[in-house]
C-alpha positions in Angstrom: 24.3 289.3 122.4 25.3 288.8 118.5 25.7 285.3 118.3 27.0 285.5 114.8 29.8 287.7 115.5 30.8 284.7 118.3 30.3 282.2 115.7 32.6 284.4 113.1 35.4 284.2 115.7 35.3 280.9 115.7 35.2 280.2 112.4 38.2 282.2 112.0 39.9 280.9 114.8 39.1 277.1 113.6 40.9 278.2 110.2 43.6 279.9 111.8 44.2 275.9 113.9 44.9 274.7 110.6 47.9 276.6 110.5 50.3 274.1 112.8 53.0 271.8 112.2 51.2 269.0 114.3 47.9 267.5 114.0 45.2 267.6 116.8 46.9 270.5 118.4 48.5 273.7 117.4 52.5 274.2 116.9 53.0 277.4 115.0 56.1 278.9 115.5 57.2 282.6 114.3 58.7 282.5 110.8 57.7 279.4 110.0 55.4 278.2 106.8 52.7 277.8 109.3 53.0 281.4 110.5 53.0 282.9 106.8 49.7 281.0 106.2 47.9 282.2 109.5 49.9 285.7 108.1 47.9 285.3 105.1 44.3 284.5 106.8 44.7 287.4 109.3 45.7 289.8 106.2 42.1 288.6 104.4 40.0 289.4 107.5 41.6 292.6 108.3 40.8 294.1 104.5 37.7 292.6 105.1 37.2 295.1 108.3 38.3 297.5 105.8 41.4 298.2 107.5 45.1 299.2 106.2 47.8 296.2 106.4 51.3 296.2 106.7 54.4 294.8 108.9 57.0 296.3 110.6 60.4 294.7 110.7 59.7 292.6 113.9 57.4 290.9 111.9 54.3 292.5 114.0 51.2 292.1 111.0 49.5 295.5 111.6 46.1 296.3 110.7 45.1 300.1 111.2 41.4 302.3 111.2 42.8 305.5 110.1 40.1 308.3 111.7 42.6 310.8 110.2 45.9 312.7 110.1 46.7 313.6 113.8 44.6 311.6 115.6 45.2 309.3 118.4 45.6 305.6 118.0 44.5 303.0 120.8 46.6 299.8 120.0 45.1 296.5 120.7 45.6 292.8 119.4 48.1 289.7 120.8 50.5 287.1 119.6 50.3 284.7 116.5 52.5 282.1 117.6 52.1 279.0 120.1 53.7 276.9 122.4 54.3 273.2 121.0 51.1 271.1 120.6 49.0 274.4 122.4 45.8 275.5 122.1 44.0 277.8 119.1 42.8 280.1 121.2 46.0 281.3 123.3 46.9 284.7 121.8 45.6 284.4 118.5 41.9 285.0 119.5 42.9 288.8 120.9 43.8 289.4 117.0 40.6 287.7 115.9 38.3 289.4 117.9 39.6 293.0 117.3 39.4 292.4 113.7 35.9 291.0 114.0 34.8 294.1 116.5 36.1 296.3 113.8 34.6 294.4 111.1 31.3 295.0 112.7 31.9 298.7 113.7 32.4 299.6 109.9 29.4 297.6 108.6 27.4 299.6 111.3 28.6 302.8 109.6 30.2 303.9 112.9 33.0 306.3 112.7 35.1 306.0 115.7 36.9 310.0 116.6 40.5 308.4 117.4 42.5 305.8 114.8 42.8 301.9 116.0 45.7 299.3 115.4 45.3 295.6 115.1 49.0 294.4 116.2 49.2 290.9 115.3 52.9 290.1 117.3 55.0 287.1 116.2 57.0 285.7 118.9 55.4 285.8 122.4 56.0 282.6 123.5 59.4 282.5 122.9 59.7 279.0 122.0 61.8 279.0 118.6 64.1 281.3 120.0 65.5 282.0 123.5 64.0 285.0 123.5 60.0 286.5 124.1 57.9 289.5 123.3 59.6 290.6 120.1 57.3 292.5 118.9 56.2 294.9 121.5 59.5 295.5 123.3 61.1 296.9 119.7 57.8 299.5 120.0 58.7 300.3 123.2 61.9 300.7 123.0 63.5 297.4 125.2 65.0 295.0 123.1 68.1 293.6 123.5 69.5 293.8 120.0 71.6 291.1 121.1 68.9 288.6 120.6 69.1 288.5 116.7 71.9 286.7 117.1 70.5 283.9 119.0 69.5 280.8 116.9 67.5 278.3 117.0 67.6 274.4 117.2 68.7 274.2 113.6 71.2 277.0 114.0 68.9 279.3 112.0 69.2 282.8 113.9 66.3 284.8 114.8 68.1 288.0 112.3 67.7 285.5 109.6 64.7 284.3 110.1 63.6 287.9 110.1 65.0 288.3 106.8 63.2 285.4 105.8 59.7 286.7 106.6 60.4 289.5 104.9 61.4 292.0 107.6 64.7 294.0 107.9 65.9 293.3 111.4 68.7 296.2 110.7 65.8 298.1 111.1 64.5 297.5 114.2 65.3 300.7 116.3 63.5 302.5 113.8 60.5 301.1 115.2 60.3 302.6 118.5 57.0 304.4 119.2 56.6 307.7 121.0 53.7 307.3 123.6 52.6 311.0 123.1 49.5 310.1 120.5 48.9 306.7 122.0 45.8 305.9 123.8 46.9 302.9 125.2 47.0 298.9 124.6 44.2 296.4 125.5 44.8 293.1 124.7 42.0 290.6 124.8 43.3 287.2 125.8 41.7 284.0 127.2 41.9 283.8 131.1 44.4 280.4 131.0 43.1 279.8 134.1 39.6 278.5 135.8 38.5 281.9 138.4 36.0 283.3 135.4 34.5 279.3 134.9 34.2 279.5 138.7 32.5 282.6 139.1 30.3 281.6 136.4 31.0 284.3 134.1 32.4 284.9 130.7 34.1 288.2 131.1 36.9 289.7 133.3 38.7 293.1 133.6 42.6 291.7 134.8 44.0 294.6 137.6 47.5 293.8 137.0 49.7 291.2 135.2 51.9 289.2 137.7 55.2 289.8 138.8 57.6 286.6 139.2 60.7 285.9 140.7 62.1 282.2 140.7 64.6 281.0 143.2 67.0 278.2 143.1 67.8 276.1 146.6 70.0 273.2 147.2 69.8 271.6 150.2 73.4 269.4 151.0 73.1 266.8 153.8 74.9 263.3 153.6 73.8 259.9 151.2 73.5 257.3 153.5 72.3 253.3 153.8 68.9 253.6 154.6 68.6 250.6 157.0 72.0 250.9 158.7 71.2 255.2 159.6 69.0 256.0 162.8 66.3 258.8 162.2 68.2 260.8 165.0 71.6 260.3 163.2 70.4 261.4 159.8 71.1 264.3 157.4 68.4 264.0 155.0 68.9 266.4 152.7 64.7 265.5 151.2 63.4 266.1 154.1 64.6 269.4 154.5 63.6 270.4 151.3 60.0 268.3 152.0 59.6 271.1 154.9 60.6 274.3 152.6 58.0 272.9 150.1 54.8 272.6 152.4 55.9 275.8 153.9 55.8 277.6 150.6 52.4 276.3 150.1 51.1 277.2 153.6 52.6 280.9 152.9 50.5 281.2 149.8 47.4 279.7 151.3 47.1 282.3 154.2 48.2 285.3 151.5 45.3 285.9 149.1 47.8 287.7 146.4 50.4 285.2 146.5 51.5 282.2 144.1 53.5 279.4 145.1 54.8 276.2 143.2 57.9 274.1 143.4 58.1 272.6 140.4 61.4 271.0 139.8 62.9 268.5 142.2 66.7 266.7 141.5 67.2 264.3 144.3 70.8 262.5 144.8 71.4 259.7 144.6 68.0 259.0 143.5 67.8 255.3 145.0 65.0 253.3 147.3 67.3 252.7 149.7 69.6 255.4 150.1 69.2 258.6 152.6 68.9 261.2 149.6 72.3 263.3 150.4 71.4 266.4 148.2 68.5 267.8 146.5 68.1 271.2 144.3 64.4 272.6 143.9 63.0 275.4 142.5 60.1 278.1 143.8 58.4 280.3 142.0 56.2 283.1 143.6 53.8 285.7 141.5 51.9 288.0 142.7 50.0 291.5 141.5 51.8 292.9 144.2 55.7 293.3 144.0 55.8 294.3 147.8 54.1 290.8 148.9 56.2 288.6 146.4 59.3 289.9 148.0 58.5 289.9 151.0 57.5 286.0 150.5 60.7 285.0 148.9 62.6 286.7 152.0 60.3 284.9 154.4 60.7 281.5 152.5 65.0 282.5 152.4 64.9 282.7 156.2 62.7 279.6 156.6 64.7 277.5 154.2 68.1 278.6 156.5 66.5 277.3 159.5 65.3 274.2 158.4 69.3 273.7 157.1 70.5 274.9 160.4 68.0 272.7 162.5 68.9 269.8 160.6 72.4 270.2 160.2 72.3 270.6 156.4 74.0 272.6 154.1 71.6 275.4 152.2 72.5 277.0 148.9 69.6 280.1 147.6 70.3 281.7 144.2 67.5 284.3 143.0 67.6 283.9 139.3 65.0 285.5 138.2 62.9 288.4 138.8 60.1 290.5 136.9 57.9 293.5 138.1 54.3 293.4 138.1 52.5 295.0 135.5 49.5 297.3 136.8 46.7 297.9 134.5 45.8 301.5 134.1 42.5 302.6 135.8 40.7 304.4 133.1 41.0 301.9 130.9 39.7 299.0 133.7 36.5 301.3 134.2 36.1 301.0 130.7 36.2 297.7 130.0 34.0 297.4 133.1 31.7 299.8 131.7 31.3 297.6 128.3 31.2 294.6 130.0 28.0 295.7 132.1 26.6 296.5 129.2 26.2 293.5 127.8 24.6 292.8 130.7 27.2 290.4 132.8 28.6 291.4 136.0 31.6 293.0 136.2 34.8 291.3 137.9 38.3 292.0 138.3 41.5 289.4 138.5 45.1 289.5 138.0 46.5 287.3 135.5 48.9 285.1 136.7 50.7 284.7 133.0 52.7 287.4 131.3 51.5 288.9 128.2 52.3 291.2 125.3 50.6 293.8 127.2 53.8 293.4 130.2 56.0 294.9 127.8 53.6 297.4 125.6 53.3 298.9 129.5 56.8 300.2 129.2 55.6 302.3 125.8 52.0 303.0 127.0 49.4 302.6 129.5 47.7 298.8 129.1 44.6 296.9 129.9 43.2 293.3 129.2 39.9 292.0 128.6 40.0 288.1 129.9 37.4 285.7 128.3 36.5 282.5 130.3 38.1 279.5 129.3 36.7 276.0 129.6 38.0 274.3 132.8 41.0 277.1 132.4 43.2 274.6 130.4 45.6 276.4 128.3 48.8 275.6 126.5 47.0 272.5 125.4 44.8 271.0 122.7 41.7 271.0 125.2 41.7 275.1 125.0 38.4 276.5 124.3 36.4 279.3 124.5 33.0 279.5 123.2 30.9 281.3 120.6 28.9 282.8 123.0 31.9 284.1 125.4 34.0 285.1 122.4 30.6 287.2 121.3 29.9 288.9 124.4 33.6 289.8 124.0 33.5 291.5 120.7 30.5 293.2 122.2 32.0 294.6 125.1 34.6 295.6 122.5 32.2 297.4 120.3 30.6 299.3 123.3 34.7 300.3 124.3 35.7 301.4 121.0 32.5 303.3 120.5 32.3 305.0 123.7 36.2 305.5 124.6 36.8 308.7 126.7 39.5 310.4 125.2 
């Protein structure tokens, strides 16, 4: 393994930190200051690699290997921008480590038989503006044009901010891709999660980004005295949401694809000595496979009517959101296996249980990811890492896939 191309990455990706609106973490928003500067950095390395720049009007920093007129492109790369007081390794170290793979390939005088773009996105998070995924859904075709409008806490919209970048969001549906001269997308990403740091190994190839749905269930019984109100006599609106909880969990534990998590509780009235009289939670189930996850949130439906009905309690379920899985294509898995084994780790497969930029390139092209371990599988937090010698064995396995891509 080249330790210096590891240790290149980082110092990139250190630089790249810099570029935040908070100290001690990373807050870099699209179309901000901070953005133009990590803009700026990421425009250095990729003439470095010897690479064409420019940037569409989604605000997507592009930096293309041209093999020559007519010849297919594989897309690659991630997102610039963060969540508040993140991580600087979420996103931004898929753009740095296709740079620095290309960086090497040129310096090796290697000349690759199919072009390659670096897409450096800008809004992924979706955390300026109630939207997500900017960039790749105008490639493919699926944004909402709608969404320009929206604005964000200072009442700046996202079709001015746009403008203030430097892109043209009038422009937009001009940037639809075709898919006929695409190879596909990989995007390279930190795992976010701790499977690769318990496996003991600094590499994964992801079978499938998550799908998600997210239900809504209020549970209606009666707010009573607590000391005055026999157990027998009660309608404890808590305790029937108590039951639906630990059942979700059980579900999840006895099915291997499935993700369970209740993570917003309102109880009423809230008080130590009152029977709580209603409560609204949520559940959220992912899954790589869309069959299982609905088939759970039917299950856990009929098992939250049940409870109501058992203990004379009023249920409420509102699906309110829902999003397919996203299956990574085969060829390109075998061939992220196939460079991973030959830097000499062992090869394993995971889902990812986050969505991506790749969830909606797959609606342009067929996509793949490259996971690198992350330490303790914090993400969205200061505490992100990933080291020089994971991030190297990553622009390896990238070298050995650009190099030796089946067409």
């Amino acid at each position: 393994m080249n330790y210096s191309l590891g240790q290149k990455a980082q110092h990139y990706l250190t630089q790249l930190a810099e570029c935040s609106e908070t100290e001690n973490s990373v807050t870099r928003l699209p179309f901000t200051a901070q953005h133009q500067r990590a803009a700026d950095l990421i425009k250095g390395w990729i003439c470095e690699a010897g690479l064409s720049i420019s940037m569409d009007d989604a605000g997507t920093l592009i930096g293309r290997y041209n093999a020559g007129e007519g010849k297919p492109v594989l897309l690659m790369g991630s997102h610039q921008d963060s969540v508040k007081q993140g991580g600087g390794y979420d996103g931004i170290m898929g753009i740095v480590l296709g740079i620095v793979a290309l960086q090497a390939i040129q310096q090796r005088g290697i000349r690759l038989p199919f072009s390659v773009e670096i897409l450096a996105f800008a809004d992924e998070e979706g955390v300026r503006f109630p939207t997500a995924l900017l960039g790749p859904r105008a490639l493919a075709d699926t944004l909402d044009l709608d969404v320009l409008n929206r604005t964000d806490s200072d009442g700046v919209s996202l079709a001015d901010a746009l403008r203030g970048f430097g892109a043209n969001p009038e422009s937009i549906p001009k940037l639809k891709r075709s898919p006929d001269n695409i190879l596909g997308f990989i995007e390279t990403h930190i795992e976010q999660g701790p499977v690769l740091e318990h496996e003991g190994l600094p590499l994964g190839v992801v079978t499938a980004i998550n799908g998600i749905e997210r239900h809504t269930l209020t549970f209606t019984g009666q707010a009573a005295h607590a000391g005055t109100v026999p157990m027998h006599l009660r309608k404890d609106a808590l305790a029937g949401a108590a039951a639906v909880i630990l059942e979700a969990e059980k579900l999840a534990i006895r099915i291997p694809e499935l993700l369970a998590t209740v993570g917003q509780l309102n109880v009423s009235p809230n008080v130590v000595n009152a029977v709580p009289g209603s409560v609204t939670l949520s559940i959220e189930l992912r899954s790589p496979n869309d069959a299982v996850r609905e088939k759970a949130g039917e299950m856990l439906k009929s098992y939250a009517l049940e409870t109501a009905q058992l203990r004379d309690l009023e249920c409420h379920i509102e699906r309110t959101y829902s999003q397919n899985a996203t299956l990574c294509d085969d060829g390109l898995q075998q061939a992220i296996a196939h460079a991973i084994a030959a830097t000499g780790e062992k090869v394993f497969y995971l889902p990812s249980g986050a969505t991506h930029d790749a969830s909606a390139m797959a609606d342009l092209t067929k996509v793949a990811m490259l996971f690198v371990r992350c330490r303790k599988g914090i993400s969205h937090n200061p505490a992100e890492y990933a080291s020089d010698e994971d991030m190297g064995k990553a622009v390896d396995a990238l070298i050995v896939l650009l190099t030796n891509l089946n067409q």
